[in-house]
N, C-alpha and C positions, 0 to 999 in steps of 0.2 A: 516346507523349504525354509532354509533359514535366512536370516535377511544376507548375512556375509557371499552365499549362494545366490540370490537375489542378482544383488548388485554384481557379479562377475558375469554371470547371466545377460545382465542388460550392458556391461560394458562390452562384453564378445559381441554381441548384439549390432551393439552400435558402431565397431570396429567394424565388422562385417558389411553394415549398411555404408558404412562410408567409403571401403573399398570397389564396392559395387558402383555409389555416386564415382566416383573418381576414373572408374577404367572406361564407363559411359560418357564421361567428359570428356577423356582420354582418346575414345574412341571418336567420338565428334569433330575434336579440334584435328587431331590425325587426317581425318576423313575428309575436311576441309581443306586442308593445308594441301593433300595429294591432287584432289578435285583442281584445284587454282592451278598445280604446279604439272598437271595435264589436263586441261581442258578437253572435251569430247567434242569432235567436230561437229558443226550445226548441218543439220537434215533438214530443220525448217524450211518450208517452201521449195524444198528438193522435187523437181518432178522430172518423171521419165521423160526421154525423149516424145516420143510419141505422144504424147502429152502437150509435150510444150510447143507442138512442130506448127498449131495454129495462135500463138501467138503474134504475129504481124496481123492478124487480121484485127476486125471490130471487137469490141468485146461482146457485142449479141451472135458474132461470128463465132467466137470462144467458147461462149456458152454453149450454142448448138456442136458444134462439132466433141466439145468434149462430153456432153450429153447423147452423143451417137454413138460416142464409146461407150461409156459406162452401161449403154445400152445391151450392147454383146458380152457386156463382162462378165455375167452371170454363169451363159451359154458357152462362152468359150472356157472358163474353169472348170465347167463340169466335163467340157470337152480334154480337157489337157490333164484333170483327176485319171478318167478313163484311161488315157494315154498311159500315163504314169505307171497306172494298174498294170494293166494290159505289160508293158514295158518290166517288170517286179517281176511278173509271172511267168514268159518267157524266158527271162534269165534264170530263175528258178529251175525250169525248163531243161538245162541246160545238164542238170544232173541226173534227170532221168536215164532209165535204162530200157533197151537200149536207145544210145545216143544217135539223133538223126543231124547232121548238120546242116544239110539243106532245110529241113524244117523248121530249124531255128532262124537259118536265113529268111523265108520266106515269112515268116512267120514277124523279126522285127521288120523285112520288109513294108508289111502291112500297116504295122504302130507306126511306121514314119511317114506312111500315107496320109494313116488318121489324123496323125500330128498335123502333116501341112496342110491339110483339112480344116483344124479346129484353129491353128494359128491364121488361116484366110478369111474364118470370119471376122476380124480384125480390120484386115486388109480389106472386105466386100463393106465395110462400116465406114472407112475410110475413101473409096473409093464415091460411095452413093452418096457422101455427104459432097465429095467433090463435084458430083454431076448438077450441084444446085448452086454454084458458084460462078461467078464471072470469071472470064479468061484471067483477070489480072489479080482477083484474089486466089483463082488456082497456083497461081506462079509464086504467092508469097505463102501459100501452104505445102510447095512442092519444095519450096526453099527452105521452109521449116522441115521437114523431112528429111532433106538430103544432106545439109550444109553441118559441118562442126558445129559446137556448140562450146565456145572457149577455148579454154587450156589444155589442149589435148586431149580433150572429147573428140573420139573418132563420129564421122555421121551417124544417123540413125539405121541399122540393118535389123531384117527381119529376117 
């Protein structure tokens, strides 16, 4: 190769690498600029209602009761997977031939049993942690459960 070759060589080169630096800058400073001029709302410390409904208590209160949740949370997602499943396959169902539609009824009837089943053990989590409390820490976890929460946060419904 000859030196003349060489050097157009290494200037395409370095034209190329510099356009590469440049649109990576380009793309940074943009990416910044957008970031600032929409900020993404903050989730930090976002927690569910239910979650947050023992809040007025102790915070050894706090602990235990959101420890009685996390407790059931294993159980109940496997319970509400099922659901889901169950819930896919029936509407699937629904194509079959031929077409029953009492059976279909009866049939999501049962998934919404399941459901209110697998969403109670929640409820029976919630319920036992209450049987260990005094009348007047009941009344400020019943308050956490039922009361708004701000700006137009509806109560907590299950």
């Amino acid at each position: 190769m000859s030196r003349k070759s060489l050097l157009i060589v290494l200037f395409v080169s370095l034209a190329l690498n510099l356009f590469l630096i440049g649109t990576v800058a380009g793309g940074l400073v943009v990416g910044q600029r957008f970031r600032a001029a929409h900020p993404m709302p903050a989730r930090v410390g976002v927690q569910p209602p239910l979650w947050r409904a023992a809040d007025g208590l102790s915070q050894e209160q706090r602990n235990a009761y959101r420890a009685a949740l996390r407790s059931g949370g294993p159980q109940m997602r496997d319970a509400m997977r099922q659901v889901r499943v169950a819930r896919q396959d029936a509407w699937r169902a629904l194509a079959d031939e031929p077409f029953d539609a009492a059976a279909a009824r009866r049939r999501l009837a049962e998934i919404r049993t399941q459901e209110a089943r697998a969403r109670g053990l929640v409820d029976d989590k919630v319920v036992d942690f209450a049987a260990g409390l005094s009348p007047a820490e009941r009344t400020i976890l019943v308050k956490g459960l039922t009361e708004p929460r701000g700006r137009g946060e509806p109560p907590h419904r299950r």
